[in-house]
C-alpha positions as CSV (number, residue, x, y, z in Angstrom):
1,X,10.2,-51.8,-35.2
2,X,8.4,-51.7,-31.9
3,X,7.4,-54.2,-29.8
4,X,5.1,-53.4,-27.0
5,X,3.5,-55.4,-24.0
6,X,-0.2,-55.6,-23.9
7,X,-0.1,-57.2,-20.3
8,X,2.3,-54.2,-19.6
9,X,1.8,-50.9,-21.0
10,X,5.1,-49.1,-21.4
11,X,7.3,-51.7,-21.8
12,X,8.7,-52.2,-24.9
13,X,11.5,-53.0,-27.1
14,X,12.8,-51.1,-30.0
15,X,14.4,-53.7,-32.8
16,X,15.4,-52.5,-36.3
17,X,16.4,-54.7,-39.1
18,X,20.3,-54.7,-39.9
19,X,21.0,-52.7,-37.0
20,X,21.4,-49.6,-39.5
21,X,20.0,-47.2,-36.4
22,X,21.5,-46.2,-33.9
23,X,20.6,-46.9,-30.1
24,X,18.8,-44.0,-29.6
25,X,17.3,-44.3,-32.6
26,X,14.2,-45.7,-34.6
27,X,13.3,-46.2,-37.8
28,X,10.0,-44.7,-39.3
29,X,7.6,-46.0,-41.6
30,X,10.1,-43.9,-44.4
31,X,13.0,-46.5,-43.6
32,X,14.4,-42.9,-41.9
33,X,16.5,-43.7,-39.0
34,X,14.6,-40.9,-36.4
35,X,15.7,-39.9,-33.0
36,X,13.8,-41.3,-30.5
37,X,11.3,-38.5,-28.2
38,X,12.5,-38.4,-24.7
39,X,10.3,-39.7,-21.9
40,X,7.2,-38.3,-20.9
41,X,7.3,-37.2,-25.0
42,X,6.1,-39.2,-28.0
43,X,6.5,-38.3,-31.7
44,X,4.0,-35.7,-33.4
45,X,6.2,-35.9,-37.0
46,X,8.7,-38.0,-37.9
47,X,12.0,-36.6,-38.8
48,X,12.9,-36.3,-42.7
49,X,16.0,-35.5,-44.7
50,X,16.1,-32.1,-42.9
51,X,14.0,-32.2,-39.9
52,X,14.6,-34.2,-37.0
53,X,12.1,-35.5,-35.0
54,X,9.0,-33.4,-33.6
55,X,8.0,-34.5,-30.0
56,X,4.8,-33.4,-27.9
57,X,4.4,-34.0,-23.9
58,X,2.1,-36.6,-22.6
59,X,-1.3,-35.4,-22.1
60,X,-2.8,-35.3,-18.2
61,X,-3.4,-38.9,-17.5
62,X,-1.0,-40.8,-20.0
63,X,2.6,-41.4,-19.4
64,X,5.4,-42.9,-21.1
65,X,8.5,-44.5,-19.1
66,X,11.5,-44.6,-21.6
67,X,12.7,-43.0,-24.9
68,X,10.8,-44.4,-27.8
69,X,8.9,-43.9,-31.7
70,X,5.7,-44.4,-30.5
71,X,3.0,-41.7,-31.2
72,X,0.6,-42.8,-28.2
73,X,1.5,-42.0,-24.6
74,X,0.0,-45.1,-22.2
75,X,-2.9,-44.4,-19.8
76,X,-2.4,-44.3,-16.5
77,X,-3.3,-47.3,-14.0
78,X,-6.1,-46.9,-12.2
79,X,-6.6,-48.0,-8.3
80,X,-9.9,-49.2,-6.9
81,X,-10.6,-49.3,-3.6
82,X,-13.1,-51.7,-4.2
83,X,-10.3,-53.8,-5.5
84,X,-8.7,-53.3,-2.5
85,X,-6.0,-50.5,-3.9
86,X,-5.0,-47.4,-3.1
87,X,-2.5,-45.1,-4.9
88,X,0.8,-44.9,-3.3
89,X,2.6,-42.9,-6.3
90,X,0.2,-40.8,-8.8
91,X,0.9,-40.9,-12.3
92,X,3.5,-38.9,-13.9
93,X,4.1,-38.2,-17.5
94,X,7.5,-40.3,-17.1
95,X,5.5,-42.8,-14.4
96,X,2.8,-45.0,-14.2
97,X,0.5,-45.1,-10.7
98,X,2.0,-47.6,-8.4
99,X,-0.6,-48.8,-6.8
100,X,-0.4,-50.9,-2.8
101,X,-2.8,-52.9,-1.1
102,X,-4.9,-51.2,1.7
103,X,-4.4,-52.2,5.0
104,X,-7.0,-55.4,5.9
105,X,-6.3,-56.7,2.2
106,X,-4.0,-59.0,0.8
107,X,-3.6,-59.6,-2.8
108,X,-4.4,-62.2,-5.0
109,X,-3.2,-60.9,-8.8
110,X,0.2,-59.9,-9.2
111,X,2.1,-58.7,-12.7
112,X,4.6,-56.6,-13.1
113,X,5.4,-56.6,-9.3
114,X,2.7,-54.9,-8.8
115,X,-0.7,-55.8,-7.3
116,X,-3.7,-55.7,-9.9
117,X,-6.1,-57.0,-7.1
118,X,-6.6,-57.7,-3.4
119,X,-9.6,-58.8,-1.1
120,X,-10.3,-58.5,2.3
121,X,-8.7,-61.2,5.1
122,X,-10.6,-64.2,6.4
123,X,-12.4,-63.1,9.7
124,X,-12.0,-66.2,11.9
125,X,-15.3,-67.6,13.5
126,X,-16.4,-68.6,17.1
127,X,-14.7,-71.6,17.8
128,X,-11.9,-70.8,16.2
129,X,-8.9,-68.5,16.7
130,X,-6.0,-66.5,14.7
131,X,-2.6,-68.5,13.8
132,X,-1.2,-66.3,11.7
133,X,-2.3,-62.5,11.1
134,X,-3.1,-61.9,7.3
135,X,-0.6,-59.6,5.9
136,X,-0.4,-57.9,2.1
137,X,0.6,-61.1,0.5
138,X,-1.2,-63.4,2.7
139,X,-4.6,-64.0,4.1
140,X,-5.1,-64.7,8.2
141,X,-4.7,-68.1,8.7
142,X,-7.7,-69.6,11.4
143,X,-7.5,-73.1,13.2
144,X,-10.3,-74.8,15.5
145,X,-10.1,-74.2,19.3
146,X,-9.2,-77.5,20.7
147,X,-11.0,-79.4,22.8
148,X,-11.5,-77.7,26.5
149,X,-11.4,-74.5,25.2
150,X,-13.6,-71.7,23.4
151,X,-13.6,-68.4,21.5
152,X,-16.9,-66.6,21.7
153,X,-14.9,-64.6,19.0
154,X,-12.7,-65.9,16.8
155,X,-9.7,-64.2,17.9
156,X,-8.2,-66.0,20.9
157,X,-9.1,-69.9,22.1
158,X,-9.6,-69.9,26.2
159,X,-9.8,-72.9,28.2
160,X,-12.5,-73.6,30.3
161,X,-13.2,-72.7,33.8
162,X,-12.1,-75.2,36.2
163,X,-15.2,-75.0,39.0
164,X,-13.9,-77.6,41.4
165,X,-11.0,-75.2,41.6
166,X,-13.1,-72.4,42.4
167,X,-14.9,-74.8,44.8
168,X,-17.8,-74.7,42.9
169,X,-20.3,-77.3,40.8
170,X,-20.3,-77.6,36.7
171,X,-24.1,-77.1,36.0
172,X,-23.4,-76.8,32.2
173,X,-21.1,-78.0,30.2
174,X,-18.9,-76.1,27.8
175,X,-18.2,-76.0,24.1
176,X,-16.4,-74.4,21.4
177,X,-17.8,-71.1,21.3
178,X,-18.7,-70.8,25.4
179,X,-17.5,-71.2,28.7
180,X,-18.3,-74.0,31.4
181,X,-21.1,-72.3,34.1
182,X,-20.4,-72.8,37.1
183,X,-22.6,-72.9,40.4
184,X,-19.8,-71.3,43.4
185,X,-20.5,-72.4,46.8
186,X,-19.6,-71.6,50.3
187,X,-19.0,-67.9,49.3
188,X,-21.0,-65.5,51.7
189,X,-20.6,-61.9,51.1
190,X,-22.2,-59.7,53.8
191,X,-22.3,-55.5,53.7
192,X,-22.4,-53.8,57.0
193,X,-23.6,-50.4,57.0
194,X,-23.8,-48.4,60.3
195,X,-25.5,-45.2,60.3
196,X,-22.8,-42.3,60.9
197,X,-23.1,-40.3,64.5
198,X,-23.7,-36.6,63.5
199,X,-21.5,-34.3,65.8
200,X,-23.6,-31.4,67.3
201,X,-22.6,-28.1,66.8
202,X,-21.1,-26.1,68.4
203,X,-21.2,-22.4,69.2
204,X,-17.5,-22.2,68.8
205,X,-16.9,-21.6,72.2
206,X,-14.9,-24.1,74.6
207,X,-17.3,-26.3,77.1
Protein backbone atom coordinates (compact mmCIF):
# COMPACT_ATOMS: atom_id res chain seq x y z
CA UNK A 1 0.00 0.00 0.00
CA UNK A 2 1.09 3.56 -0.63
CA UNK A 3 0.81 6.34 1.38
CA UNK A 4 1.50 9.67 -0.13
CA UNK A 5 1.74 13.38 1.26
CA UNK A 6 -0.78 15.85 -0.12
CA UNK A 7 1.08 18.81 1.60
CA UNK A 8 4.32 17.17 -0.01
CA UNK A 9 4.23 15.68 -3.29
CA UNK A 10 6.79 12.94 -3.54
CA UNK A 11 6.98 11.82 -0.23
CA UNK A 12 5.69 8.71 0.54
CA UNK A 13 5.79 5.56 2.30
CA UNK A 14 5.40 2.16 0.90
CA UNK A 15 3.59 -0.36 3.69
CA UNK A 16 2.41 -3.89 2.79
CA UNK A 17 0.41 -6.08 4.99
CA UNK A 18 2.42 -9.15 6.53
CA UNK A 19 5.55 -7.85 5.26
CA UNK A 20 5.29 -10.69 2.50
CA UNK A 21 7.31 -8.06 -0.02
CA UNK A 22 10.31 -7.39 -0.07
CA UNK A 23 12.03 -3.78 0.41
CA UNK A 24 12.20 -2.96 -2.95
CA UNK A 25 9.07 -4.21 -3.55
CA UNK A 26 5.27 -3.42 -3.71
CA UNK A 27 2.37 -5.13 -3.94
CA UNK A 28 -0.21 -4.52 -6.80
CA UNK A 29 -3.75 -4.47 -6.81
CA UNK A 30 -3.18 -8.60 -7.91
CA UNK A 31 -1.74 -9.22 -4.21
CA UNK A 32 1.62 -9.70 -6.76
CA UNK A 33 4.60 -8.57 -4.86
CA UNK A 34 6.13 -6.17 -8.04
CA UNK A 35 9.46 -4.57 -8.21
CA UNK A 36 9.33 -1.07 -7.55
CA UNK A 37 10.26 1.44 -10.95
CA UNK A 38 13.37 3.38 -10.25
CA UNK A 39 13.34 7.10 -9.75
CA UNK A 40 12.50 9.41 -12.30
CA UNK A 41 10.24 6.09 -13.53
CA UNK A 42 6.75 5.09 -12.57
CA UNK A 43 4.86 1.79 -13.46
CA UNK A 44 3.11 1.52 -17.01
CA UNK A 45 2.08 -2.53 -16.18
CA UNK A 46 2.31 -4.19 -13.25
CA UNK A 47 4.40 -7.33 -13.16
CA UNK A 48 2.53 -10.89 -13.39
CA UNK A 49 3.49 -14.39 -12.93
CA UNK A 50 6.05 -13.97 -15.78
CA UNK A 51 6.66 -10.41 -16.41
CA UNK A 52 8.15 -8.15 -14.13
CA UNK A 53 7.42 -4.78 -13.83
CA UNK A 54 7.08 -2.30 -16.90
CA UNK A 55 8.37 1.28 -16.08
CA UNK A 56 8.09 4.56 -18.29
CA UNK A 57 10.23 7.95 -17.58
CA UNK A 58 8.65 11.03 -16.19
CA UNK A 59 7.26 13.18 -18.66
CA UNK A 60 8.81 17.02 -19.15
CA UNK A 61 7.58 18.80 -16.04
CA UNK A 62 6.81 15.85 -13.54
CA UNK A 63 9.33 14.20 -11.33
CA UNK A 64 9.47 11.55 -8.93
CA UNK A 65 12.23 11.36 -6.06
CA UNK A 66 12.50 7.72 -4.91
CA UNK A 67 11.66 4.12 -6.03
CA UNK A 68 8.05 3.49 -5.82
CA UNK A 69 4.35 1.63 -7.37
CA UNK A 70 2.89 4.63 -8.24
CA UNK A 71 1.71 5.16 -11.87
CA UNK A 72 1.70 9.15 -11.62
CA UNK A 73 4.93 11.12 -11.70
CA UNK A 74 4.37 14.57 -9.42
CA UNK A 75 4.31 17.96 -11.07
CA UNK A 76 6.87 20.13 -10.74
CA UNK A 77 6.88 23.27 -8.17
CA UNK A 78 6.38 26.26 -9.61
CA UNK A 79 8.28 29.71 -8.51
CA UNK A 80 6.55 33.09 -8.69
CA UNK A 81 8.22 36.08 -8.68
CA UNK A 82 5.32 37.66 -7.61
CA UNK A 83 5.48 35.42 -4.61
CA UNK A 84 8.66 36.58 -4.17
CA UNK A 85 10.61 33.24 -5.64
CA UNK A 86 12.88 32.45 -7.93
CA UNK A 87 14.19 29.01 -9.06
CA UNK A 88 17.51 28.11 -7.76
CA UNK A 89 17.46 24.30 -8.97
CA UNK A 90 14.94 23.39 -12.07
CA UNK A 91 13.10 20.41 -12.02
CA UNK A 92 14.44 17.09 -12.85
CA UNK A 93 12.69 13.88 -13.46
CA UNK A 94 14.43 12.58 -10.11
CA UNK A 95 14.00 16.46 -8.47
CA UNK A 96 11.56 18.79 -7.66
CA UNK A 97 12.31 22.80 -8.25
CA UNK A 98 13.93 24.22 -5.18
CA UNK A 99 12.78 27.25 -5.11
CA UNK A 100 14.89 30.60 -2.81
CA UNK A 101 13.62 33.87 -1.91
CA UNK A 102 14.72 36.86 -4.06
CA UNK A 103 16.88 39.27 -2.73
CA UNK A 104 14.59 42.23 -0.85
CA UNK A 105 12.11 39.40 0.27
CA UNK A 106 11.81 37.43 3.25
CA UNK A 107 9.56 34.63 3.73
CA UNK A 108 6.62 34.08 5.47
CA UNK A 109 5.29 30.23 4.55
CA UNK A 110 7.64 27.54 5.07
CA UNK A 111 7.06 23.49 4.48
CA UNK A 112 9.18 21.10 3.72
CA UNK A 113 12.21 23.45 4.32
CA UNK A 114 11.40 25.19 1.66
CA UNK A 115 9.82 28.59 1.07
CA UNK A 116 6.21 28.54 -0.45
CA UNK A 117 6.02 32.42 -0.08
CA UNK A 118 7.83 35.59 0.59
CA UNK A 119 7.00 39.44 0.46
CA UNK A 120 8.87 42.40 0.22
CA UNK A 121 10.84 44.02 3.52
CA UNK A 122 9.35 46.96 5.48
CA UNK A 123 10.76 50.20 4.05
CA UNK A 124 11.25 52.38 7.18
CA UNK A 125 9.72 56.00 7.09
CA UNK A 126 11.01 59.55 7.86
CA UNK A 127 11.45 59.75 11.34
CA UNK A 128 12.54 56.62 11.67
CA UNK A 129 15.66 54.60 10.97
CA UNK A 130 17.02 50.77 10.25
CA UNK A 131 17.89 48.49 13.43
CA UNK A 132 18.19 45.57 11.89
CA UNK A 133 18.49 44.88 7.93
CA UNK A 134 15.73 42.36 6.73
CA UNK A 135 17.27 39.25 5.64
CA UNK A 136 15.47 35.91 3.84
CA UNK A 137 13.88 34.80 7.02
CA UNK A 138 13.37 38.12 8.52
CA UNK A 139 11.78 41.43 7.70
CA UNK A 140 13.94 44.91 8.49
CA UNK A 141 13.25 45.88 11.72
CA UNK A 142 12.53 50.08 12.07
CA UNK A 143 12.60 52.12 15.38
CA UNK A 144 11.63 55.93 15.91
CA UNK A 145 14.50 58.52 15.80
CA UNK A 146 14.85 59.78 19.22
CA UNK A 147 14.31 62.98 20.34
CA UNK A 148 17.11 65.61 18.89
CA UNK A 149 17.49 63.86 15.97
CA UNK A 150 15.85 63.28 12.37
CA UNK A 151 15.82 61.03 9.20
CA UNK A 152 14.47 62.82 6.18
CA UNK A 153 14.73 59.10 5.00
CA UNK A 154 14.25 56.40 7.05
CA UNK A 155 17.52 54.98 6.85
CA UNK A 156 19.84 56.65 9.39
CA UNK A 157 18.62 58.98 12.51
CA UNK A 158 20.98 62.38 12.64
CA UNK A 159 21.08 64.76 15.42
CA UNK A 160 20.43 68.07 15.08
CA UNK A 161 22.62 70.92 14.19
CA UNK A 162 23.99 72.65 17.08
CA UNK A 163 23.89 76.58 15.90
CA UNK A 164 25.44 78.21 18.91
CA UNK A 165 28.27 76.01 18.08
CA UNK A 166 28.46 77.22 14.70
CA UNK A 167 28.06 80.73 16.30
CA UNK A 168 24.87 81.08 14.73
CA UNK A 169 20.92 81.66 15.94
CA UNK A 170 18.14 78.69 15.87
CA UNK A 171 15.33 80.46 13.67
CA UNK A 172 13.42 77.13 13.39
CA UNK A 173 13.10 74.40 15.28
CA UNK A 174 13.63 70.84 14.39
CA UNK A 175 11.72 67.61 14.28
CA UNK A 176 11.67 64.11 13.43
CA UNK A 177 11.91 64.11 9.79
CA UNK A 178 14.18 67.72 9.49
CA UNK A 179 16.98 69.49 10.67
CA UNK A 180 17.21 72.62 13.01
CA UNK A 181 17.79 76.04 10.49
CA UNK A 182 20.02 77.92 11.52
CA UNK A 183 20.76 81.79 10.94
CA UNK A 184 25.14 81.91 10.85
CA UNK A 185 26.59 85.15 11.90
CA UNK A 186 29.74 86.96 11.84
CA UNK A 187 30.85 85.01 8.64
CA UNK A 188 32.04 87.50 5.87
CA UNK A 189 33.22 86.04 2.66
CA UNK A 190 34.78 88.51 0.31
CA UNK A 191 36.17 87.47 -3.52
CA UNK A 192 38.96 89.66 -4.85
CA UNK A 193 39.36 89.60 -8.46
CA UNK A 194 42.16 91.69 -10.06
CA UNK A 195 42.28 92.07 -13.70
CA UNK A 196 45.46 90.15 -15.07
CA UNK A 197 48.37 92.52 -16.74
CA UNK A 198 48.73 91.34 -20.39
CA UNK A 199 52.52 91.17 -21.38
CA UNK A 200 53.14 92.88 -24.77
CA UNK A 201 54.80 91.13 -27.31
CA UNK A 202 57.51 90.97 -28.37
CA UNK A 203 59.34 90.68 -31.68
CA UNK A 204 61.61 88.09 -30.27
CA UNK A 205 64.43 90.13 -30.34
CA UNK A 206 66.40 91.26 -27.04
CA UNK A 207 65.70 95.12 -25.83
Amino acid sequence: IVFCSRRSPGICSFLTYGNTCGPSEYKSADEECCPMCNVGSVVYRHCTGDFSTTCIPCAPGTFMSQPNGLDKCFPCKHCAESQGLYIQSKCTRIQNTICDVLDGYYCIDYSDSQCRHAEKHRVCKRGQETKTSGTKTSDTECVHCAPGFYSPSGLNCTKWTDCAARNGIKVEDGSPVKDVRCNLTGISCFISQSPIEETPKTSGQPP
